[in-house]
DOTORFI-962486 format. One record per residue (C-alpha): residue in one letter; x, y, z. Coordinates in nm, 4 decimals. Example, Ala and Ser with C-alpha at 12.3 -4.5 7.8 and 13.67 -1.06 7.14 Angstrom:
<recs>
+---+----------+----------+----------+
! r !        u !        v !        w !
+---+----------+----------+----------+
! A !   1.2300 !  -0.4500 !   0.7800 !
! S !   1.3670 !  -0.1060 !   0.7140 !
+---+----------+----------+----------+
</recs>
This chain:
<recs>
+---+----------+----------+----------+
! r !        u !        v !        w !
+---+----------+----------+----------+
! X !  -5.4847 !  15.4407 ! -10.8454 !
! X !  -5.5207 !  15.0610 ! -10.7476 !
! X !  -5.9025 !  15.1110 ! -10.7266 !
! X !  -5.8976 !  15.2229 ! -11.0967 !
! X !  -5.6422 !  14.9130 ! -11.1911 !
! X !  -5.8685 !  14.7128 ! -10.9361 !
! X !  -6.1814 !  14.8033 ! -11.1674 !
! X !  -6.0101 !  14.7403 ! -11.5166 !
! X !  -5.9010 !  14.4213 ! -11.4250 !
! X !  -6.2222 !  14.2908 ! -11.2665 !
! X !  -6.4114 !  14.4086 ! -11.6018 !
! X !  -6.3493 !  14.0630 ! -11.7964 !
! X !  -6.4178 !  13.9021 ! -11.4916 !
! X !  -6.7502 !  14.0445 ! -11.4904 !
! X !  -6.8145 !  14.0347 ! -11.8518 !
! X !  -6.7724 !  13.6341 ! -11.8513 !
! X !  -6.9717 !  13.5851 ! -11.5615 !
! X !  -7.2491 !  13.7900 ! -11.7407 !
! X !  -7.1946 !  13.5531 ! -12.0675 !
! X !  -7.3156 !  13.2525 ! -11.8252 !
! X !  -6.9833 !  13.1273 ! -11.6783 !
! X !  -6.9025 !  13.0126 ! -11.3637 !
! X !  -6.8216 !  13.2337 ! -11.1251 !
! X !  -6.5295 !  13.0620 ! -10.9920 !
! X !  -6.3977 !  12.9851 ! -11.3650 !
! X !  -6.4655 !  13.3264 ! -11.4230 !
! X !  -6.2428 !  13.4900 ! -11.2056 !
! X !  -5.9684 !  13.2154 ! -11.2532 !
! X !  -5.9361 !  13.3022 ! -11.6623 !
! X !  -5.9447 !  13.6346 ! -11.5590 !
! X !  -5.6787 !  13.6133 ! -11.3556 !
! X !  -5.4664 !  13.4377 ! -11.6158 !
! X !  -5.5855 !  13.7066 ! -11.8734 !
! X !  -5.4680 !  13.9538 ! -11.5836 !
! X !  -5.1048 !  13.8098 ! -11.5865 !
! X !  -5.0037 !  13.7635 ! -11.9288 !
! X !  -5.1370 !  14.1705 ! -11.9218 !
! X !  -4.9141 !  14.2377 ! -11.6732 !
! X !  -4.6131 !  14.0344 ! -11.8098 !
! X !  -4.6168 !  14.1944 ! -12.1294 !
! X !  -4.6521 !  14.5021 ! -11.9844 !
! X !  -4.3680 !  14.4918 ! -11.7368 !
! X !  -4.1531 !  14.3204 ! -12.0450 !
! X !  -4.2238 !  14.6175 ! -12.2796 !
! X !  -4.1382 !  14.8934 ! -12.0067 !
! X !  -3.8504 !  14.6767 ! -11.8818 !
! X !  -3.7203 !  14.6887 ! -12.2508 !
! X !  -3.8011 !  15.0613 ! -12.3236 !
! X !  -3.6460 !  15.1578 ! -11.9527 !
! X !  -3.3125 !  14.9524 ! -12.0565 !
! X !  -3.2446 !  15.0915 ! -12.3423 !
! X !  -3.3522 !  15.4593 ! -12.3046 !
! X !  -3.1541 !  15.4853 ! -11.9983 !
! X !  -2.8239 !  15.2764 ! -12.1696 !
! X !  -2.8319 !  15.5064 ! -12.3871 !
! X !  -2.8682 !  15.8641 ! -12.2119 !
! X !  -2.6011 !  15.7194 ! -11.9696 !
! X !  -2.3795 !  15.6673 ! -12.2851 !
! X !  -2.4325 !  16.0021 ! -12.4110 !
! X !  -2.4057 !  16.1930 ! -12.0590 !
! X !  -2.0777 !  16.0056 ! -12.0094 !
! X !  -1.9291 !  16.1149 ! -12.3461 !
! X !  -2.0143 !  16.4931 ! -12.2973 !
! X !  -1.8356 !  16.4673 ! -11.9122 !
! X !  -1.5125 !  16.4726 ! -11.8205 !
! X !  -1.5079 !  16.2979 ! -11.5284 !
! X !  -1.4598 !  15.9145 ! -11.5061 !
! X !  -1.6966 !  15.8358 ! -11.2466 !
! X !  -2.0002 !  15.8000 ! -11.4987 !
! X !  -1.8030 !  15.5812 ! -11.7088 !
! X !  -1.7147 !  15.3341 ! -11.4307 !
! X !  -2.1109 !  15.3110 ! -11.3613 !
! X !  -2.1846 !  15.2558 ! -11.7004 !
! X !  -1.9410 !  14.9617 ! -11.6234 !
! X !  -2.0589 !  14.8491 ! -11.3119 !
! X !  -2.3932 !  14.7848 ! -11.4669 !
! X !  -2.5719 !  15.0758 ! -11.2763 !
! X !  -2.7730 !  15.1599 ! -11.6316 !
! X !  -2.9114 !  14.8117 ! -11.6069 !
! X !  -3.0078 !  14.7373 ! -11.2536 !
! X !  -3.1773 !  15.0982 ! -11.2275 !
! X !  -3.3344 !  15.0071 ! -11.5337 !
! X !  -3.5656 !  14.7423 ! -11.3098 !
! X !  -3.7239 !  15.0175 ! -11.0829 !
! X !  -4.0027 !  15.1411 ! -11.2653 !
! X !  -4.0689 !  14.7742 ! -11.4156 !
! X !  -4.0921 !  14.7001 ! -11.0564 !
! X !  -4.3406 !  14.9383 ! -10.9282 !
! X !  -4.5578 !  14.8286 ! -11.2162 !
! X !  -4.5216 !  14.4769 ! -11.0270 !
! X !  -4.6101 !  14.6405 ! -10.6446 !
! X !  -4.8968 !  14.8323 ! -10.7842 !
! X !  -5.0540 !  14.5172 ! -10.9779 !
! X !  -5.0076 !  14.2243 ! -10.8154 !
! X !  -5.2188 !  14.2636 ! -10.5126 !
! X !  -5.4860 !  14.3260 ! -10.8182 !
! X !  -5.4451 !  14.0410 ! -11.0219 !
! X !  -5.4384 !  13.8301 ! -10.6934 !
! X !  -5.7235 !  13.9790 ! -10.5100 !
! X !  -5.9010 !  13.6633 ! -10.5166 !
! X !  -5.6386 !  13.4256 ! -10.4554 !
! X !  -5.4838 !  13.5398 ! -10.0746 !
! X !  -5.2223 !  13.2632 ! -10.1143 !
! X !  -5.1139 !  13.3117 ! -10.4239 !
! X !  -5.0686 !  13.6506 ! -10.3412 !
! X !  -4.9314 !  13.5714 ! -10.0357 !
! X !  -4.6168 !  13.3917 ! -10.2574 !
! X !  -4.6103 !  13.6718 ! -10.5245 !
! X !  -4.5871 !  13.9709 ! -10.2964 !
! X !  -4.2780 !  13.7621 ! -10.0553 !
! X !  -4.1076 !  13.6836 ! -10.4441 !
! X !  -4.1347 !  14.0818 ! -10.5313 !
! X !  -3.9804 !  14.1325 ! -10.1519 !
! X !  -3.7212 !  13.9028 ! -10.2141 !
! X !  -3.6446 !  14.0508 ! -10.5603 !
! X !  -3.6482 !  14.4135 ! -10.3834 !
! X !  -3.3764 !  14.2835 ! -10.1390 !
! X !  -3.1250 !  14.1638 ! -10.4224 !
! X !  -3.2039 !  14.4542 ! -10.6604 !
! X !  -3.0882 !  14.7357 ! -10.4012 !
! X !  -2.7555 !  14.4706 ! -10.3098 !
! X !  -2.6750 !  14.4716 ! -10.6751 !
! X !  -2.7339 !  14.8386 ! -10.6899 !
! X !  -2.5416 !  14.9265 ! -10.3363 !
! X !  -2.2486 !  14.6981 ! -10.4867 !
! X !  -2.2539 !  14.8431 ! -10.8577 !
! X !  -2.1895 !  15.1313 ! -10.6711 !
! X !  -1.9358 !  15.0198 ! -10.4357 !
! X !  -1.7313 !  14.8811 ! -10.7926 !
! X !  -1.7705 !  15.2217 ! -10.9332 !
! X !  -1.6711 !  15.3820 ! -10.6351 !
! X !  -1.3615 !  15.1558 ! -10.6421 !
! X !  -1.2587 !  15.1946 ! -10.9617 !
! X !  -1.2512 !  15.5534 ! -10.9604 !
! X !  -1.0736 !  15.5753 ! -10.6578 !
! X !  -0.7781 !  15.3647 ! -10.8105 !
! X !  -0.7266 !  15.6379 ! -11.0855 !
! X !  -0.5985 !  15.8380 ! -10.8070 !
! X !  -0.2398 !  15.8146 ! -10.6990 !
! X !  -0.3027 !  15.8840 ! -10.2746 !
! X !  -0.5188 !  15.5605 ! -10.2951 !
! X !  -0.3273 !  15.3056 ! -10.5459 !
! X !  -0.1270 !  15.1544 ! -10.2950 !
! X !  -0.4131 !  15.0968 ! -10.0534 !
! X !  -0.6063 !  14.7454 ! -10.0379 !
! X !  -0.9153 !  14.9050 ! -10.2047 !
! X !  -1.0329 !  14.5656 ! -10.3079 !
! X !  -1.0078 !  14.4384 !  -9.9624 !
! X !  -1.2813 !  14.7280 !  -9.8172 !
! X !  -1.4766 !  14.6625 ! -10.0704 !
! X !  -1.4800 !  14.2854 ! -10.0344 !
! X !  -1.6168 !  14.3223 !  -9.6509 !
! X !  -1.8684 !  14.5996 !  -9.7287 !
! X !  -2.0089 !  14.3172 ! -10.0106 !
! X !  -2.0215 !  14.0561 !  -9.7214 !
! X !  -2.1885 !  14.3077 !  -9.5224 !
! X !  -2.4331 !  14.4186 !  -9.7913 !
! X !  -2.5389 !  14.0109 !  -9.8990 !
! X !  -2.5256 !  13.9220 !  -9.5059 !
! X !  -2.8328 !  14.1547 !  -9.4840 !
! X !  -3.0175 !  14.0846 !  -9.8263 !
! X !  -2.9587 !  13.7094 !  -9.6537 !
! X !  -3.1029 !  13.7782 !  -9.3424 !
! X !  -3.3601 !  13.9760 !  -9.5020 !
! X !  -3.4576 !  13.7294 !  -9.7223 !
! X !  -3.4641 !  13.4580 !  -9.4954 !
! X !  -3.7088 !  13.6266 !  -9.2657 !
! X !  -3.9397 !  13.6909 !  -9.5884 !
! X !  -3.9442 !  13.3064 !  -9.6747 !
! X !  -3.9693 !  13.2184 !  -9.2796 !
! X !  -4.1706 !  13.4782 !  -9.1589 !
! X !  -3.9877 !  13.5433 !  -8.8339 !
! X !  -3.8613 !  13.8824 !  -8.7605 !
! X !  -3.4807 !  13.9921 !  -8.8291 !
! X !  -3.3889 !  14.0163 !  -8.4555 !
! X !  -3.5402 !  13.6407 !  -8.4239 !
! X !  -3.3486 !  13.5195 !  -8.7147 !
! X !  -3.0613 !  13.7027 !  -8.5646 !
! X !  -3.1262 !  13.5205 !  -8.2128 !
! X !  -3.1913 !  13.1720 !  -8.4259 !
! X !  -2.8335 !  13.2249 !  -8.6279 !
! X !  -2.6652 !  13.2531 !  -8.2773 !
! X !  -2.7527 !  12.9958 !  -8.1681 !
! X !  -2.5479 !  12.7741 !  -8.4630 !
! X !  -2.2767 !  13.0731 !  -8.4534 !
! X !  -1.9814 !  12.7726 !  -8.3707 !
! X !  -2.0970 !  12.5349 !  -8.7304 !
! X !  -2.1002 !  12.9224 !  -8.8802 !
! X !  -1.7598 !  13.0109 !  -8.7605 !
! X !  -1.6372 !  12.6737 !  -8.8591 !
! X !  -1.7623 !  12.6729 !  -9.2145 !
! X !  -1.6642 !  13.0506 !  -9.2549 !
! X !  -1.3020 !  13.0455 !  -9.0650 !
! X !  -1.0736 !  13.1432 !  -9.3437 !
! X !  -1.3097 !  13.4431 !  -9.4457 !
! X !  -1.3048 !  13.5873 !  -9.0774 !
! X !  -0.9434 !  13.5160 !  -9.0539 !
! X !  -0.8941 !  13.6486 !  -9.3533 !
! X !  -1.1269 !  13.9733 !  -9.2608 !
! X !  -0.9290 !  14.0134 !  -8.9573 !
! X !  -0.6108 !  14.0254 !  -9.1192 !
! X !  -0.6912 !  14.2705 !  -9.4057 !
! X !  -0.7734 !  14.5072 !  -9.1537 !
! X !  -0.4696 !  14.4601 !  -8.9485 !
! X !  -0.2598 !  14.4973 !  -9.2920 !
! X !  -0.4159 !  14.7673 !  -9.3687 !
! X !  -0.3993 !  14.9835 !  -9.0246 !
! X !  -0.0833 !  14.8994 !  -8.9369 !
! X !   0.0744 !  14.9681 !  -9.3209 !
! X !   0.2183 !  14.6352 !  -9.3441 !
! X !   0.1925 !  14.6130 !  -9.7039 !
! X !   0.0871 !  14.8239 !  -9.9656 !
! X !  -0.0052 !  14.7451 ! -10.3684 !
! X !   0.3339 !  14.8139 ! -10.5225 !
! X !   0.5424 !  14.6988 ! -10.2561 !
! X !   0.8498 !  14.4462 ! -10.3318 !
! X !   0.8168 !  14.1589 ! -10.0917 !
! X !   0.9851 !  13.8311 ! -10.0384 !
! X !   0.8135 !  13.5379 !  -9.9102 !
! X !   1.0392 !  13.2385 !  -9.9237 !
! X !   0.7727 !  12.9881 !  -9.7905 !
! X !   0.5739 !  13.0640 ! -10.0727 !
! X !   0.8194 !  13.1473 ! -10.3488 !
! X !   0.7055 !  13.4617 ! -10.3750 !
! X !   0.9650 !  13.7270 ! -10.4787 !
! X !   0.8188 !  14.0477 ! -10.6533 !
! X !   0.6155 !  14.3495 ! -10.6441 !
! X !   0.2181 !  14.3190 ! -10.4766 !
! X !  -0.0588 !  14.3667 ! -10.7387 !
! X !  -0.3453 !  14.3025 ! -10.5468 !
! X !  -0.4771 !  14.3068 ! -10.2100 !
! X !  -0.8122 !  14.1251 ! -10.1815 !
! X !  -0.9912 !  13.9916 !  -9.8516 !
! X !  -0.8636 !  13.6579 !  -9.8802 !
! X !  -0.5486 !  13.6599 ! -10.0894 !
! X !  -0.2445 !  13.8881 ! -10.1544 !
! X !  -0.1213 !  13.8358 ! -10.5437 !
! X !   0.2457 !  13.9226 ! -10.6371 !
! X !   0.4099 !  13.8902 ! -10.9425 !
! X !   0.7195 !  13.7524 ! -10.9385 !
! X !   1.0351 !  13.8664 ! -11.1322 !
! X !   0.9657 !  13.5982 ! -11.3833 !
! X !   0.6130 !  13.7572 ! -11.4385 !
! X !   0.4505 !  13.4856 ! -11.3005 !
! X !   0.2033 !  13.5280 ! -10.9898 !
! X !   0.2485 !  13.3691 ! -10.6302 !
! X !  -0.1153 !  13.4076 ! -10.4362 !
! X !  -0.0368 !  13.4086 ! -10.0249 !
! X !  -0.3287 !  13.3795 !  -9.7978 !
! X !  -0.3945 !  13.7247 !  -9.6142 !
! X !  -0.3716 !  13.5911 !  -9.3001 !
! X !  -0.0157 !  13.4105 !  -9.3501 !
! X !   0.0731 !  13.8068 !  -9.3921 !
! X !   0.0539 !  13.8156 !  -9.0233 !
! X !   0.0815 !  13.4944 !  -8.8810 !
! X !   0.4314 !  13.4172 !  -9.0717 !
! X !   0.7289 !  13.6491 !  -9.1491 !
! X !   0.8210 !  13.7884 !  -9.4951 !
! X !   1.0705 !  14.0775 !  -9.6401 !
! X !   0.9100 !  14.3795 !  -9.7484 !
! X !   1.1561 !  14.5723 !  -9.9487 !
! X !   0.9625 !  14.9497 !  -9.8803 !
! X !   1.1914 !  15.0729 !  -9.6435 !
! X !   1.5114 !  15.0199 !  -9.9302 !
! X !   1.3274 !  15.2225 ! -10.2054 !
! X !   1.2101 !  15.4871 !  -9.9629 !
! X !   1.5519 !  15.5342 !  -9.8321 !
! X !   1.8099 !  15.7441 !  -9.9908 !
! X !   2.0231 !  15.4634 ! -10.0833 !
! X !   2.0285 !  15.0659 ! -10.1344 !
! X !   2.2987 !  14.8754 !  -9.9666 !
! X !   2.5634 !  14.6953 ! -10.1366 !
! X !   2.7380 !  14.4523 !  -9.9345 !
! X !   2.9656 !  14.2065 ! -10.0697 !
! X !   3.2924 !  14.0687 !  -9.9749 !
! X !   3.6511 !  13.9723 ! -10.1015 !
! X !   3.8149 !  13.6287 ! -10.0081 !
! X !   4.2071 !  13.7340 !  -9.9963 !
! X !   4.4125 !  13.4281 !  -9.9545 !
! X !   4.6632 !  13.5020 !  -9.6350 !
! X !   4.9543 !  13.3627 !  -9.7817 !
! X !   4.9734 !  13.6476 !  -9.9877 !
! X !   4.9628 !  13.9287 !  -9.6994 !
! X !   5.2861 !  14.0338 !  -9.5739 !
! X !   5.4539 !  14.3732 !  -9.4675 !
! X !   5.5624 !  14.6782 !  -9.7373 !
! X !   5.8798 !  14.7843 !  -9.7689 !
! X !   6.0322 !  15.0704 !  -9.9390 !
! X !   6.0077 !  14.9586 ! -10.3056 !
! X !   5.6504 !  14.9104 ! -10.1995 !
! X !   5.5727 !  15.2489 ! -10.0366 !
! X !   5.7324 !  15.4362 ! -10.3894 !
! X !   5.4992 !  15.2499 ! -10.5618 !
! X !   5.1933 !  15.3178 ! -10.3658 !
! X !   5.2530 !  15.6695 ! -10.3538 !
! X !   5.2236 !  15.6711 ! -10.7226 !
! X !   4.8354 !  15.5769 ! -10.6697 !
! X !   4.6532 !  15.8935 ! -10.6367 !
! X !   4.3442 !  15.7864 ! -10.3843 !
! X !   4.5880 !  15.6811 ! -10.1534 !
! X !   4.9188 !  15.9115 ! -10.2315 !
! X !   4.8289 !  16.1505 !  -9.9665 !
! X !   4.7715 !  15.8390 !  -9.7302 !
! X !   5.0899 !  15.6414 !  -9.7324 !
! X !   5.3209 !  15.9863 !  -9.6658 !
! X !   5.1164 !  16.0304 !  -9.3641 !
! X !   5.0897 !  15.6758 !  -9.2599 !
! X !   5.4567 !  15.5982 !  -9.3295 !
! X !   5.5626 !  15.9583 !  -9.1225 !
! X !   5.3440 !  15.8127 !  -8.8333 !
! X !   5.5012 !  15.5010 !  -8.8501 !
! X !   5.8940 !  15.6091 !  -8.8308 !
! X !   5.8564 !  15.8415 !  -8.5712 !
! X !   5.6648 !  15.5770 !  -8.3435 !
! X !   5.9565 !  15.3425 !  -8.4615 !
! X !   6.2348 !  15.5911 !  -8.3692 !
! X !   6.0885 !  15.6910 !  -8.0758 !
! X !   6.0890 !  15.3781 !  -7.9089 !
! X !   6.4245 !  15.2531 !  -8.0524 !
! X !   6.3090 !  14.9592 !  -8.3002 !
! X !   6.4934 !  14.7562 !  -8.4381 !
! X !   6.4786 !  14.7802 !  -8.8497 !
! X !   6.6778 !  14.4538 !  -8.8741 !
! X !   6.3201 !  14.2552 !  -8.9137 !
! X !   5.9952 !  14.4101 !  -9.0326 !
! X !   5.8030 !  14.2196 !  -8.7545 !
! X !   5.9809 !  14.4736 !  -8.4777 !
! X !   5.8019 !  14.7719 !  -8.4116 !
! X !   5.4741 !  14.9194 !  -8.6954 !
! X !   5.4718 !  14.9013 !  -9.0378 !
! X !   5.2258 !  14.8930 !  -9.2899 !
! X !   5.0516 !  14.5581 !  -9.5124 !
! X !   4.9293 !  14.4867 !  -9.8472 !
! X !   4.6051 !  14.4158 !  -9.7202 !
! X !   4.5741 !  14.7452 !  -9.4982 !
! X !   4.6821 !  14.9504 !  -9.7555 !
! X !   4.4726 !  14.8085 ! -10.0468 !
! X !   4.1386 !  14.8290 !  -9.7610 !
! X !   4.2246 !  15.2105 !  -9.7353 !
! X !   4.2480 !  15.1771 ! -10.1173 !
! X !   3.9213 !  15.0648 ! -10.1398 !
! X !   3.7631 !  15.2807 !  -9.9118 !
! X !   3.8607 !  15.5555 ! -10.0816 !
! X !   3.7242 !  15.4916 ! -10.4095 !
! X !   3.3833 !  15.4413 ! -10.2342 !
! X !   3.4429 !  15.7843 ! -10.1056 !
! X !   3.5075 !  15.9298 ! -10.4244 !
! X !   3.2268 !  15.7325 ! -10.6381 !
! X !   2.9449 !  15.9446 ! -10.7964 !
! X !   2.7205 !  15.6419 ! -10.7970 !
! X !   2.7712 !  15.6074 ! -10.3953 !
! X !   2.5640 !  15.7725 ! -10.1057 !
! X !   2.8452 !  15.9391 !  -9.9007 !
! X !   2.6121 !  16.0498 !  -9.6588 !
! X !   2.5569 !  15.6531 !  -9.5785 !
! X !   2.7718 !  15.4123 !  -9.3545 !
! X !   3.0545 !  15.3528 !  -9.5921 !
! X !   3.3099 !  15.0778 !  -9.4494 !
! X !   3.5680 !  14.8063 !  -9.5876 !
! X !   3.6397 !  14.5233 !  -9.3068 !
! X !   3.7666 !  14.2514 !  -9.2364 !
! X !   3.5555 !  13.9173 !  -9.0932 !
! X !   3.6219 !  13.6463 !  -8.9592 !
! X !   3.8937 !  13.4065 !  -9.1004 !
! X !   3.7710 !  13.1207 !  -9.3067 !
! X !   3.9068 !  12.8365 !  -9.4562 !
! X !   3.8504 !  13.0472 !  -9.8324 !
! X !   4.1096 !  13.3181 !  -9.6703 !
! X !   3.9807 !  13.6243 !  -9.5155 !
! X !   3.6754 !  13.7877 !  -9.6215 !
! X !   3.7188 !  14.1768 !  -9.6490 !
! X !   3.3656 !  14.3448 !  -9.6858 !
! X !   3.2219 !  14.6178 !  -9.8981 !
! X !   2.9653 !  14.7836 !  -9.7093 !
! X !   2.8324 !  15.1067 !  -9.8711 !
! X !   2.4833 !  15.2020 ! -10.0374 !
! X !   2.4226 !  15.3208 ! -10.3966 !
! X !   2.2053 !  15.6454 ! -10.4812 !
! X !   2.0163 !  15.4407 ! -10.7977 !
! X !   1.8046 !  15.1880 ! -10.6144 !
! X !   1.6369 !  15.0713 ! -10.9068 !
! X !   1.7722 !  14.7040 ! -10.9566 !
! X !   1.9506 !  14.6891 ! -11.2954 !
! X !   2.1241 !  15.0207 ! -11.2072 !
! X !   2.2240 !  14.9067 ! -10.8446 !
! X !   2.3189 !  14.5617 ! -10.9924 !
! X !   2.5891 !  14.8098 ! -11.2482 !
! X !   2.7081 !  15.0178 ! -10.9673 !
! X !   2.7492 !  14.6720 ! -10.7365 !
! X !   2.9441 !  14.5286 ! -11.0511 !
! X !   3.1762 !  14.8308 ! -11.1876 !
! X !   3.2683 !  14.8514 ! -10.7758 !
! X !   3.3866 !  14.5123 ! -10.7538 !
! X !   3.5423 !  14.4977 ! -11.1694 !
! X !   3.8112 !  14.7695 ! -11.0777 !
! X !   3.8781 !  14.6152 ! -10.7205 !
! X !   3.9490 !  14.2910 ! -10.8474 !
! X !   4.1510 !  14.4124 ! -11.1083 !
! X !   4.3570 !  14.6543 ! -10.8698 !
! X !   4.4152 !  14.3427 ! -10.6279 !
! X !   4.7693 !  14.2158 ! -10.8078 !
! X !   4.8745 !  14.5612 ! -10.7960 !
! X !   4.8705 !  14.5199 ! -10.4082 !
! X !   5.0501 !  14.2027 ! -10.4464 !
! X !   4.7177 !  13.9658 ! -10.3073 !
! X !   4.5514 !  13.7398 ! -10.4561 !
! X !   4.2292 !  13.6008 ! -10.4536 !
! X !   4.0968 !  13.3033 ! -10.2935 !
! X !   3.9572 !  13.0351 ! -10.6139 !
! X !   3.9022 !  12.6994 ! -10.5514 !
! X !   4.0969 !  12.4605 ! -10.7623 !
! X !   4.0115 !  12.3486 ! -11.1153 !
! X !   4.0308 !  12.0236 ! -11.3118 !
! X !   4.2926 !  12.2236 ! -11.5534 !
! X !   4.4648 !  12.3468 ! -11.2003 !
! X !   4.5106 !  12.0080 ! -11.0877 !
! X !   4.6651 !  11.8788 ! -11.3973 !
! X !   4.8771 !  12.1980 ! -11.4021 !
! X !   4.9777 !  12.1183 ! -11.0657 !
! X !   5.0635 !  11.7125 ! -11.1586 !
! X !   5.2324 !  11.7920 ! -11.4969 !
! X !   5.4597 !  12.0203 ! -11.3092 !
! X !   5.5287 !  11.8020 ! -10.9981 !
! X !   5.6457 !  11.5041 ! -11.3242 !
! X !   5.8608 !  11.7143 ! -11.4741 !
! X !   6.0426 !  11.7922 ! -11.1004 !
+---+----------+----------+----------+
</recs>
């Protein structure tokens, strides 16, 4: 076929030469003559290959069902497969048109090697989008760093058009590029540290599950506090509870520590854990009056009979004497309202009772003595939890004063004029 092209485009050349023209000026216009030809040919197939294949891509993807036709249509596959055929036209003329210039064709033929190179990366990576995209539509692979895998393949893919291309314009072979880029591998790792760190750590995130798209993380350093959106080679992007978006290096994923909240909304229950400051002037031992009273209280009815029973026979057993409460056992305000509040933990709908369920004391402090809920709520979702956490703690504080305690509050400007007014008027 080239011998037939070959022919065709010597005939002008020929035909001037036979008109009396130099032989050298002959072949040069004919050679010009040759490559407007060929441009206008490559431009009119170029345009007719565009927009023929646009537009049976189009129609295939409406008549399909799937989604991965539409994501090439996308990804520009229509357009850079469009480019073949103008391309061969280019391979199968331009050692013509050149046949009389070696160095000209020497530059042509390395530019249509160089333009192979970058036409199959854009294809290979149109591909790797598509392949991407479509992979995201599927719930077993939305919470894996997708972007991440296909941000190293893309190095990969442009590292070799690189090296390819450089050992076009050079002409050295790959494997003595290769052994020529080794040898200024330290000013390479230098200038390219924070994308190799950053490789290295998306692969570590992603084989040892660290995090996952959709995961709630905390990252105090960063002021990140919200659910991961993307997962890229060199960032992670969260958006915060405020809807605004924190972006934290990959690598500070590994190298620093942060909260990942996964482990709360795969478990069966989200812990609440709060406390109560009781002021310890107001704890002191029941007496009678007290136990009729708290027997009246139906989480704790049952409680107090069997308490109090325990209690006397221990007393009478050992001869106490019932002059002063502090001889011998008897019951508080503050252990009978924690058994109070243990049992309606016990006996909410909203809380896990197959969870650690406690109410306990800490450590004395100078805001009285801290008594701690510790339980876990079914609804983990965080205005739900946030209702549970605040109905629990609404009827406790309002049940306090029934125990006779009060609450710990630090003094107000109205308190201390209360408190002066009074002291006047003494």
């Amino acid at each position: 076929m080239q011998e037939q092209i070959r022919e065709i485009s010597n005939y002008l050349a020929n035909f001037f030469i036979e008109k009396g023209l130099d032989e050298d000026a002959a072949h040069f216009l004919n050679m010009l003559i040759n490559i407007a030809v060929v441009f206008v040919l490559w431009y009119m197939i170029h345009y007719l290959t565009k927009t023929l294949l646009l537009k049976a891509f189009k129609r295939f993807t409406n008549k399909t069902k799937t989604t991965f036709d539409d994501f090439l249509v996308k990804s520009n596959f229509p357009r850079y497969v469009s480019n073949v055929l103008p391309l061969l036209l280019l391979i199968l003329t331009i050692p013509v048109v050149f046949q009389d210039y070696p160095k000209l064709l020497k530059v042509f033929e390395t530019l249509v090697d160089i333009y192979i190179i970058f036409l199959l990366v854009l294809i290979a990576r149109s591909l790797l989008r598509t392949t991407t995209n479509y992979m995201k539509r599927h719930e077993r692979y939305r919470d894996k760093p997708l972007e991440s895998y296909t941000q190293i393949l893309m190095i990969i893919f442009w590292s070799i058009g690189i090296i390819f291309t450089f050992s076009e314009l050079t002409g050295k072979s790959v494997v003595g590029f290769l052994i020529s880029l080794g040898a200024a591998s330290a000013i390479i790792l230098f200038i390219f540290k924070d994308t190799i760190l950053g490789f290295i750590a998306s692969i570590q995130v992603s084989v040892n599950d660290i995090v996952r798209i959709g995961d709630w993380i905390t990252f105090s350093k960063y002021g990140a506090d919200g659910f991961v959106t993307e997962i890229t080679l060199a960032t992670v992007r969260v958006q915060n509870w405020d809807n605004t978006y924190t972006t934290i290096p990959t690598y500070n994923l590994i190298a620093d520590s942060f909260h990942n909240w996964r482990g709360m909304q795969e478990s069966p229950g989200r812990r609440i854990k709060r406390s109560l400051f009781i002021k310890q002037n107001s704890i002191r031992y029941i007496d009678e009056k007290d136990i009729e009273k708290f027997q009246e209280f139906n989480l704790i009815s049952s409680y107090i009979k069997e308490r109090q029973l325990e209690i006397n026979d221990y007393n009478t057993k050992l001869g106490i004497n019932k002059k002063f409460l502090i001889n011998g056992r008897h019951q508080t305000n503050l252990g009978v309202f924690r058994k109070y509040a243990l049992s309606f933990l016990q006996s909410h709908p909203q809380i896990n009772q197959e969870m650690t369920i406690m109410v306990r004391h800490l450590a004395p402090t100078t805001q009285g003595i801290p008594l701690e809920i510790y339980c876990f709520s079914k609804d983990k979702r965080w205005e739900f939890y946030e209702g549970i956490t605040a109905d629990i703690f609404d009827h406790l504080i309002a049940a306090i004063p029934f125990f006779d305690l009060q609450l710990f509050e630090s003094p107000s400007g109205d308190d201390i004029i209360k408190a002066l007014k009074s002291f006047k008027e003494e």
